[in-house]
Each structure stands twice: as C-alpha cells, then as structure tokens.
N, C-alpha and C positions, 0 to 999 in steps of 0.2 A: 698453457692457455693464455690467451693473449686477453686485454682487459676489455676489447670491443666484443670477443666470443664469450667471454662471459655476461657482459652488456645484453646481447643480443639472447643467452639463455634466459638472464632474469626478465628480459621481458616479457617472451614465451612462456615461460610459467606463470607469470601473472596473467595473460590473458587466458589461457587454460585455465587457472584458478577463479576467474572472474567468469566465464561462461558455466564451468561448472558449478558455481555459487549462483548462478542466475537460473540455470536446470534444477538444483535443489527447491532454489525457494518458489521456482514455479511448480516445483511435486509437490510440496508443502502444501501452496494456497489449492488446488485442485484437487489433493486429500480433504482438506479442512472444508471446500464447497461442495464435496461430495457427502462428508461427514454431518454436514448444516442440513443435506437434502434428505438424508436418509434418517436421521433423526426427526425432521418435521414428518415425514410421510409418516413415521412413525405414531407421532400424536395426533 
C-alpha cells in the first residue's frame, strides 16, 4: 500500500466515524426528548 492509499482510507473512516457519531448522538437526544415527554405526561 502506497502512503496516498492509505492517506485516502484514514480519511474515509473518519468520516464514516464522524457521521456515525453524529447518527448516535442524534439517537440519543431523540431518546432523551422522548423520555422528557413521556415522563411529563406521566405527572
């Protein structure tokens, strides 16, 4: 492997790893607004 093919994989996974870190943490907040709703209705 040459150092631009490997250049060119470490970038790819960063961004892969950056969109799926972006997908998590918008699970997250949309558990956690769901979880806020369903507790108030609750009280």
């Amino acid at each position: 492997m040459t150092k631009e093919e490997i250049k060119k994989i470490v970038e790819n996974s960063k961004k892969v790893l950056e969109q799926d870190h972006e997908n998590f943490a918008k699970s997250i907040k949309s558990d956690l607004a769901l979880f806020k709703k369903k507790t108030l209705d609750q009280i």
